[in-house]
C-alpha positions as CSV (number, residue, x, y, z in Angstrom):
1,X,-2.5,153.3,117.8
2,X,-0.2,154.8,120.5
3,X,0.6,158.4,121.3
4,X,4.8,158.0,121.7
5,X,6.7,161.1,122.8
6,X,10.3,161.0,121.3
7,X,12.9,163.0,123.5
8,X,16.1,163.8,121.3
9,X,18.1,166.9,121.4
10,X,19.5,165.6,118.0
11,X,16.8,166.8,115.1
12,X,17.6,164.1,112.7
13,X,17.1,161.6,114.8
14,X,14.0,163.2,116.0
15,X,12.7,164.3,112.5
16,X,14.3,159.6,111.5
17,X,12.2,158.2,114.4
18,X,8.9,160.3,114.0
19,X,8.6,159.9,110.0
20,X,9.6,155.6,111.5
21,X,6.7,155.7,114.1
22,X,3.9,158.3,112.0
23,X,3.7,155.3,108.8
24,X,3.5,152.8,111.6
25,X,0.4,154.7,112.7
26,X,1.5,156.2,116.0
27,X,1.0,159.8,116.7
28,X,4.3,161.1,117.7
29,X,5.5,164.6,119.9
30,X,8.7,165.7,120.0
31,X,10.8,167.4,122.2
32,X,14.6,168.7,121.9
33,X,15.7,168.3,125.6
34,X,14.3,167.4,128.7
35,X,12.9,170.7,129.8
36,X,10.0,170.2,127.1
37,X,9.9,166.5,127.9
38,X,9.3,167.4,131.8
39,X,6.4,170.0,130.0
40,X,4.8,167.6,128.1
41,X,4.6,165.0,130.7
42,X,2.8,167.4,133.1
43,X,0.3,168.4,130.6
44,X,-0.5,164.9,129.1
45,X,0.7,161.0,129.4
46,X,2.2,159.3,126.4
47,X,1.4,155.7,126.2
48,X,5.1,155.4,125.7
49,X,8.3,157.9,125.8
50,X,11.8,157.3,123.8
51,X,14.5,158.8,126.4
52,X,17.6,160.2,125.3
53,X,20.3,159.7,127.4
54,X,22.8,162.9,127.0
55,X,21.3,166.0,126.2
56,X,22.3,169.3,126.9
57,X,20.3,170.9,129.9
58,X,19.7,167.5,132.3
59,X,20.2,163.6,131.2
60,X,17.8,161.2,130.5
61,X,18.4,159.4,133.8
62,X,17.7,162.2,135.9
63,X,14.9,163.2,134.3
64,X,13.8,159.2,134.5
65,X,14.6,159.6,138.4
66,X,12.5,162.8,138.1
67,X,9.1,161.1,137.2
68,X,10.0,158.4,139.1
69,X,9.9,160.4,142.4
70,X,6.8,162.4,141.4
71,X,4.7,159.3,140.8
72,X,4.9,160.4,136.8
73,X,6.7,157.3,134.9
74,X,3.5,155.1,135.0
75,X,4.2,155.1,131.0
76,X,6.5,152.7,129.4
77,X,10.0,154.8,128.9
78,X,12.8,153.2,126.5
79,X,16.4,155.0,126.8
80,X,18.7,155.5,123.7
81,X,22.0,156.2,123.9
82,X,25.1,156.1,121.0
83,X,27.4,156.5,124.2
84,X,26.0,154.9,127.4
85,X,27.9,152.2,129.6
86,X,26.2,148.7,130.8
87,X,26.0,150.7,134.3
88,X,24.1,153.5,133.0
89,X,21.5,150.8,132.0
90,X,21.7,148.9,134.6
91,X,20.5,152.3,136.5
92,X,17.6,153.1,133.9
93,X,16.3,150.0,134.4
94,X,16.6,149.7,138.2
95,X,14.4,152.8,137.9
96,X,12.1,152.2,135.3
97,X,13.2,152.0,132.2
98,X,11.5,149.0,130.0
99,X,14.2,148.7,127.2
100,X,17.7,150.3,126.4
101,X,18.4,151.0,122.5
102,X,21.9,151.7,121.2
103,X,22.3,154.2,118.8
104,X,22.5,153.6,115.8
105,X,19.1,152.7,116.0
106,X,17.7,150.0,112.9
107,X,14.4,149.8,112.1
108,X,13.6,146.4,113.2
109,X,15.0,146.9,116.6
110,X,13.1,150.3,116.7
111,X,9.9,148.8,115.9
112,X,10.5,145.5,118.4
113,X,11.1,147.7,121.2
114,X,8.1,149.6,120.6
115,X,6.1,147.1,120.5
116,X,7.3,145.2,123.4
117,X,7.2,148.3,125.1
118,X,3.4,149.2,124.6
119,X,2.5,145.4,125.3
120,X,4.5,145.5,128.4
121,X,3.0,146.6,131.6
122,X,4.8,149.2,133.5
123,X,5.5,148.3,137.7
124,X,6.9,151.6,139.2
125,X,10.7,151.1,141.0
126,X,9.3,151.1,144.3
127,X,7.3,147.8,144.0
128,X,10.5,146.4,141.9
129,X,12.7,144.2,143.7
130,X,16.0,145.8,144.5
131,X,17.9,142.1,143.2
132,X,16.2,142.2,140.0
133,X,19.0,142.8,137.3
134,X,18.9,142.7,133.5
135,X,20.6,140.4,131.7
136,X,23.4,142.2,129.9
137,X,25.6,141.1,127.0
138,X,29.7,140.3,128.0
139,X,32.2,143.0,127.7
140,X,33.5,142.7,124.5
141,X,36.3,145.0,122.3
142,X,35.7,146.5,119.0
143,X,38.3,148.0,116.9
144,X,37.9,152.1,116.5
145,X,39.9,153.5,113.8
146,X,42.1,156.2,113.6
147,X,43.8,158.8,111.7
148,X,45.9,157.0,109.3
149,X,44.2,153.8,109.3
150,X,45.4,152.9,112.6
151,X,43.4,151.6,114.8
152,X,43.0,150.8,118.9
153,X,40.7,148.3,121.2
154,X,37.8,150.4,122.4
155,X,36.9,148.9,125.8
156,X,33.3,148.2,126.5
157,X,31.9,149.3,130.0
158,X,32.2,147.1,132.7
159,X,35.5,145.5,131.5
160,X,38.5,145.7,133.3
161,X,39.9,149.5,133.3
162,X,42.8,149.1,130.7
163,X,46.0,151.9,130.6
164,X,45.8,155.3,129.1
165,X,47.0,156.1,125.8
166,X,50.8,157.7,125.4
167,X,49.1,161.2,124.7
168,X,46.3,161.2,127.1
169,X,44.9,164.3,125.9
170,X,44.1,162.9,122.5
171,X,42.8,160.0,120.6
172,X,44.6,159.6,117.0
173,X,43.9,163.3,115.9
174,X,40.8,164.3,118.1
175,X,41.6,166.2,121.1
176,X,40.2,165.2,124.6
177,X,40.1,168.6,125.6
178,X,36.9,169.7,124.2
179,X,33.2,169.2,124.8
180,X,31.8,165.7,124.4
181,X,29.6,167.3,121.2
182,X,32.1,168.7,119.4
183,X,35.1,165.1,120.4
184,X,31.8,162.8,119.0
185,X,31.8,165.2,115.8
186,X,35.2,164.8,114.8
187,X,35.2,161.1,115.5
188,X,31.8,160.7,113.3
189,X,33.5,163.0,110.9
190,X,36.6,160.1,110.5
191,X,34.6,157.2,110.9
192,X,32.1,158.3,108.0
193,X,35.1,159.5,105.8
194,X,36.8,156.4,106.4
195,X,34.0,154.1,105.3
196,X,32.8,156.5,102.6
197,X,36.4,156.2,101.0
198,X,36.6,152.1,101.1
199,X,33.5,151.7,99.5
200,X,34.3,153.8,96.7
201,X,31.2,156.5,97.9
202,X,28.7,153.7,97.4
203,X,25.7,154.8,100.2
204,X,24.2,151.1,100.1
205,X,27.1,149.6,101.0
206,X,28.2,152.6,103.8
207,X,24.7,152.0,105.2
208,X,25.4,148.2,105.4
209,X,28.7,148.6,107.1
210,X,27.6,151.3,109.3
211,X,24.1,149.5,110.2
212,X,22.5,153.0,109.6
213,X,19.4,152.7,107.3
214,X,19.9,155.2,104.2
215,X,17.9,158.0,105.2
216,X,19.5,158.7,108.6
217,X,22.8,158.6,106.9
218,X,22.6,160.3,104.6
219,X,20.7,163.1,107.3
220,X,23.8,162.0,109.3
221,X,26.6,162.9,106.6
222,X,24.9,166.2,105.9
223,X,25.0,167.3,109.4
224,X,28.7,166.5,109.2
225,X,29.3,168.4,106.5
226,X,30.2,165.2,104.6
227,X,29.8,165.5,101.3
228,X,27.9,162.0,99.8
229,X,29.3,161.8,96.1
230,X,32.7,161.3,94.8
231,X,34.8,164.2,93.6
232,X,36.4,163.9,90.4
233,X,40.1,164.0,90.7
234,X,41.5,166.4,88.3
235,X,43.6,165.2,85.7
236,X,47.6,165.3,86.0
C-alpha cells in the first residue's frame, strides 16, 4: 500500500484521517505544520501528501509553490481546506495540486480522492498548459445561522461581492476583530450548539446534519468544549 503524509495543524483531524487511512492499509506520517512537512519531504517522498491549506507558520499553497520550485512535488498532493475560496483552488491546481477536499471531510470522499490520487500520474506545473482550468461547481448561497436563530446568505467565492453587514466588525455575536482561529471557534461553537439543541442531543442525527462521521464529531465537540449529553433541567 501507499506511504501518505497527512499535513494538518489541527490534531483531530490528523489523529481522524491517520486511524481512516492505517485500516485501509496505508502507512501514514504526520506532521502539524508545514515546517515538518518541508522536513519530511527532504528526507523521504510520500507516494501521496494531504495539504492543509491554513496553518499557522506558512499556508499550504506556498509551501505547494515551494516544492514546486525545487523540483520536489513529483508526488500526488491533495489540498483540504474548511475555509478556502474557488480561487485558492484554482491556484493549487494550476500549480500541482491533483484534488481539492472541503472540510468536513466524509469518508467516502476521503477514500475516492485517495485513490484517484495514487492512480493518477503527477505532470509538474511547468509542462501544464497555462489554459488548463478545473471545472468548478457555480457560486451558490447557503444559509449560516446566527445568534438567536437568525440567519444571513453566506456568499460563496467567486460570486459577485455583496454589501457589508450594518455592524461590520461583527457577525451575529462573533467579533471580526480577532484571529481567524479563535472567529472559526466561536462560530463552530454556535453552529454545534445550535444543531445539538434541535435534535434533542441525538449524535446520529447531529452527524447526519452536519455530514461529520461520529468519531470526528464527537473529537470535534470536545475540542469545543461542547458538552455531548443533555443536561437535566432542574425541576421548578
Amino acid at each position: 500500500m501507499a506511504r501518505i503524509l497527512v499535513v494538518d495543524d489541527e490534531i483531530g483531524i490528523r489523529e481522524l484521517l491517520s486511524e481512516i487511512l492505517y485500516d485501509e492499509g496505508h502507512t501514514v506520517e504526520l506532521a502539524e505544520n508545514a515546517a515538518q512537512a518541508r522536513d519530511y519531504r527532504l528526507r523521504q517522498r510520500p507516494d501521496l501528501v494531504l495539504l492543509d491549506i491554513w496553518m499557522p507558520d506558512a499556508d499550504g499553497v506556498s509551501l505547494l509553490k515551494e516544492w514546486s520550485s525545487q523540483g520536489l512535488l513529483n508526488m500526488p498532493v491533495i489540498m483540504m481546506s474548511g475555509h478556502a475560496t474557488v480561487d485558492t483552488a484554482v491556484e493549487a491546481t494550476r500549480i500541482g495540486a491533483v484534488d481539492f477536499l472541503e472540510k468536513p471531510i466524509t469518508l467516502q470522499k476521503l477514500l475516492k480522492a485517495v485513490a484517484s490520487g495514487l492512480a493518477r500520474p503527477v505532470i509538474p506545473a511547468s509542462m501544464r498548459s497555462r489554459t488548463e482550468r478545473p471545472v468548478l461547481p457555480d457560486p451558490v448561497f447557503t444559509q449560516v445561522p446566527l445568534v438567536g436563530g437568525a440567519s444571513v446568505p453566506e456568499q460563496a467565492a467567486g460570486a459577485p461581492a455583496r454589501a457589508p453587514l450594518a455592524d461590520d466588525s461583527h457577525l451575529g455575536s462573533i467579533s471580526l476583530n480577532q484571529p481567524l482561529r479563535e472567529a472559526r471557534d466561536e462560530f463552530e461553537r454556535i453552529y454545534f450548539e445550535y444543531h445539538l439543541l434541535h435534535e434533542n442531543h441525538s449524535m446520529t442525527r447531529v452527524s447526519e446534519r452536519t455530514g461529520l462521521e461520529r468519531t470526528h464529531l464527537y473529537r470535534k465537540l470536545k475540542q469545543l468544549g461542547i458538552e455531548t449529553s443533555r443536561k437535566k433541567s432542574s425541576a421548578t
